[in-house]
C-alpha positions as a printed Julia matrix, in Angstrom:
207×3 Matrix{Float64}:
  31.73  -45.11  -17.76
  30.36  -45.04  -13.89
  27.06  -43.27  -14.39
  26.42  -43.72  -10.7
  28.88  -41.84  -10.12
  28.44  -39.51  -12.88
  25.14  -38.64  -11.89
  25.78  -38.55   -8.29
  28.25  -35.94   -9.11
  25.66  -33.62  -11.14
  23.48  -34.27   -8.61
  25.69  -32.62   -6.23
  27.37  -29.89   -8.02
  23.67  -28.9    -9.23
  22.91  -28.73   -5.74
  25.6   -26.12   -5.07
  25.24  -23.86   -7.63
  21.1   -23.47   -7.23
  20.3   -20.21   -5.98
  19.03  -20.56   -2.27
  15.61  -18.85   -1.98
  14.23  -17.96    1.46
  12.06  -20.59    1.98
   8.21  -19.82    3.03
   8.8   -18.38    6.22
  11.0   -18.67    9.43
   8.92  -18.52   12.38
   9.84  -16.21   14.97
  11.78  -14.23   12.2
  11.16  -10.03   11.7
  11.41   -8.47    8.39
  11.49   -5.15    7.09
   9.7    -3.93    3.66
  10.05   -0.81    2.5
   7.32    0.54   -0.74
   6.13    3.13   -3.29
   4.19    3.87   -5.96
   1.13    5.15   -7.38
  -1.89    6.6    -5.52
  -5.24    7.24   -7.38
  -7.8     9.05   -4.87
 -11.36    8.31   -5.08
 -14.15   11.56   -6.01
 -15.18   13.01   -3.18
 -19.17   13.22   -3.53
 -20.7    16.0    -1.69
 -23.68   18.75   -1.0
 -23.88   21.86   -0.42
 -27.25   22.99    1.06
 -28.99   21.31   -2.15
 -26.54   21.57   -4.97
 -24.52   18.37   -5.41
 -20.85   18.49   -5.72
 -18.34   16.6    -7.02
 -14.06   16.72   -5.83
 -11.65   14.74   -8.24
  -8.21   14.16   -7.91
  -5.19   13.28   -9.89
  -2.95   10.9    -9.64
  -0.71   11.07   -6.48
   2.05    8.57   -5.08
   2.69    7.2    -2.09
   5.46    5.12   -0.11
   5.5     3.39    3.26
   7.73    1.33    5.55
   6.9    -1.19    7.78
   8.03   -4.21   10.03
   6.67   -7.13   10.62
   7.03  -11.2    12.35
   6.35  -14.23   11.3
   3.83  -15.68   13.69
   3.38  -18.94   11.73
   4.43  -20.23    8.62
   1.54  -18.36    6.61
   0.7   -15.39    9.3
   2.18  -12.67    9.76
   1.85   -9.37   12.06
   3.19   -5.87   10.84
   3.51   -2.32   11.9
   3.68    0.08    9.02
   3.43    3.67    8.33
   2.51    5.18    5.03
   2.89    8.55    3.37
  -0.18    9.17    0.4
  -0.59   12.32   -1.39
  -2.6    13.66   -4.46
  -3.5    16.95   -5.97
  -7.14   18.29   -6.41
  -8.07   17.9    -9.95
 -11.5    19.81   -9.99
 -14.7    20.07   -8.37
 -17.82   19.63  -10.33
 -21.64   21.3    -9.7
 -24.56   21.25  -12.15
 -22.74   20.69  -15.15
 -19.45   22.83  -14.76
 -16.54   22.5   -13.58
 -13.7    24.33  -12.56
  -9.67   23.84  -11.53
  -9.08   23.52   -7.75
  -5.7    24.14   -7.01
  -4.57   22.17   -4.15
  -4.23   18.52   -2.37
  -4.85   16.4     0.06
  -1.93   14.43    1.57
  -1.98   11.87    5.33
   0.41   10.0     7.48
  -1.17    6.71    7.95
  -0.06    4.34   11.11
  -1.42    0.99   10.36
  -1.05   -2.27   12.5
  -1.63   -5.29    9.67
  -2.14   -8.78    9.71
  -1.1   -10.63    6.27
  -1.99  -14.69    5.43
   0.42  -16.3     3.01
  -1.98  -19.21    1.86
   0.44  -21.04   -0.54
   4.05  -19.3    -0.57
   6.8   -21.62   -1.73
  10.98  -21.29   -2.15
  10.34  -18.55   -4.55
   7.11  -17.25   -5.14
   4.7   -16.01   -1.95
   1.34  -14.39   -2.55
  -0.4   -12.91   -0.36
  -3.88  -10.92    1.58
  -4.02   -8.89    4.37
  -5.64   -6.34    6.2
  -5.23   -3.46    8.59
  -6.53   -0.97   11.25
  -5.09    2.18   12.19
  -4.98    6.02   12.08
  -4.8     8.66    9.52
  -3.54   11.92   10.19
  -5.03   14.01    6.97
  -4.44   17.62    5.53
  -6.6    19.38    3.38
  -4.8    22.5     1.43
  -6.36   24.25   -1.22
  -5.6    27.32   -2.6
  -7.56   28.66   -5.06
 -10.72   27.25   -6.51
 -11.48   28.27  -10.63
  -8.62   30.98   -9.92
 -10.31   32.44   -7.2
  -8.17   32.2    -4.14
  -9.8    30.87   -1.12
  -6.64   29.41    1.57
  -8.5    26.49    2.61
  -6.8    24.3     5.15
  -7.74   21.58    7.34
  -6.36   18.57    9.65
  -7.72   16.08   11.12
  -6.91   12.61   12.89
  -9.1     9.99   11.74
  -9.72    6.18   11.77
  -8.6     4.12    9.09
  -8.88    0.61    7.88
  -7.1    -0.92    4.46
  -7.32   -4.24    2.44
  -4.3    -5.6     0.17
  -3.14   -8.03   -1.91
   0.56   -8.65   -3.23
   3.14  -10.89   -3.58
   6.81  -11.62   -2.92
   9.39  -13.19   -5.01
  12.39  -14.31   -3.36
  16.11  -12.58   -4.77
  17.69  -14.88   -2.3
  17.86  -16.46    1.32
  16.59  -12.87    2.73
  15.74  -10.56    0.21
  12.69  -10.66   -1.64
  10.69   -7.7    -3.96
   7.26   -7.61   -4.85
   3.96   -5.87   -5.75
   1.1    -4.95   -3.42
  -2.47   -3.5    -4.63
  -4.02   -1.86   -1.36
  -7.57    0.11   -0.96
  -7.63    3.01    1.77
 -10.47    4.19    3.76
 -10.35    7.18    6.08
 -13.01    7.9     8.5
 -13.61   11.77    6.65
 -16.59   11.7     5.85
 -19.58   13.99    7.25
 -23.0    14.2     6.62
 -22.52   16.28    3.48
 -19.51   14.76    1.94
 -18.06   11.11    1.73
 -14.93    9.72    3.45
 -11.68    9.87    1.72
 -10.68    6.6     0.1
  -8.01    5.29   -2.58
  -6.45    2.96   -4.44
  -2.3     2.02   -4.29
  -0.34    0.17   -6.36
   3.5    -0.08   -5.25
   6.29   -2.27   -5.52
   8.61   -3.17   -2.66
  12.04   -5.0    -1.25
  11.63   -6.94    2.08
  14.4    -7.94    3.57
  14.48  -10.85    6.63
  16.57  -10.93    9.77
């Protein structure tokens, strides 16, 4: 038997039937990612006159979209916008607490930069950050039962950390999971600013 040849053969054929994975990235390139999951809202810690009060929320969700270049093979620049919402939970005072009914929900438009350290043919983690604005709504409705039709907007600076990865489907398609903390510039002189915690999975596609 040849075994040369033999194994040049396997060698080829093995070749041709291994799944191409995008490789670590195409300079130059522009991908689209598109995300959602869960959002878990930080308390809100606040005074009023000299009681202290505390907001909670429950869990919310969230989902974004974004589009982004490859500036090198390990940076890369994105545009995104991001839809985060949770309900009121309650609001604590000296030891009681009562039911808000209500939530707080913003339209974030972030510009990001992401670093891909050590991303191979299939597997790409990553960090990045972001700056940006938040436009925020404040609804609440009743408050222990009582109603009260509180409502309030505002347009706000915001800044976000995250860190995810991407696992390549094939040459352009990947899917992943991203962690991400949110802070919005909320806060006042009696309460904090409004900040978060998502954790989404996603689909990126390359062009």
């Amino acid at each position: 038997m040849n075994t040369s040849k033999l194994l040049l053969t396997t060698a080829l054929v093995a070749a041709v039937s291994t799944p191409a994975f995008a490789g670590k990235a195409d300079v130059g390139k522009t991908y689209v990612k598109l995300s959602g999951g869960a959002f878990i809202a930080e308390d809100i810690d606040g005074t009023v006159g000299a009681t202290n009060v505390k907001l909670s929320f429950k869990t919310g969700w969230t989902a974004s979209a974004g589009v982004g270049y490859w500036i090198t093979p390990e940076l890369a620049a994105e545009g995104e916008v991001t839809y985060l919402t949770a309900d009121f939970d309650k609001g604590t005072s000296g030891g009681a607490s009562v039911n808000i009914d209500g939530k707080y929900d913003s339209v974030l438009t972030m510009a990001n930069v992401n670093f891909h350290p050590m991303a191979d043919d299939s597997f790409d983690p990553y960090i990045g950050a972001g700056v940006g604005v938040a436009f925020s709504n404040l609804d609440v409705n009743s408050i222990g039962g009582t109603p009260v039709n509180i409502s309030d907007d505002s347009t706000d600076l915001a800044l976000q950390g995250t860190a995810g990865f991407n696992f390549a489907l094939g040459q352009s398609t990947s899917v992943g999971a991203q962690y991400r903390y949110v802070w919005t510039d909320t806060g006042s002189a009696s309460a904090d600013s409004f900040t978060g915690h998502a954790l989404t999975a996603h689909i990126t596609v390359d062009f």
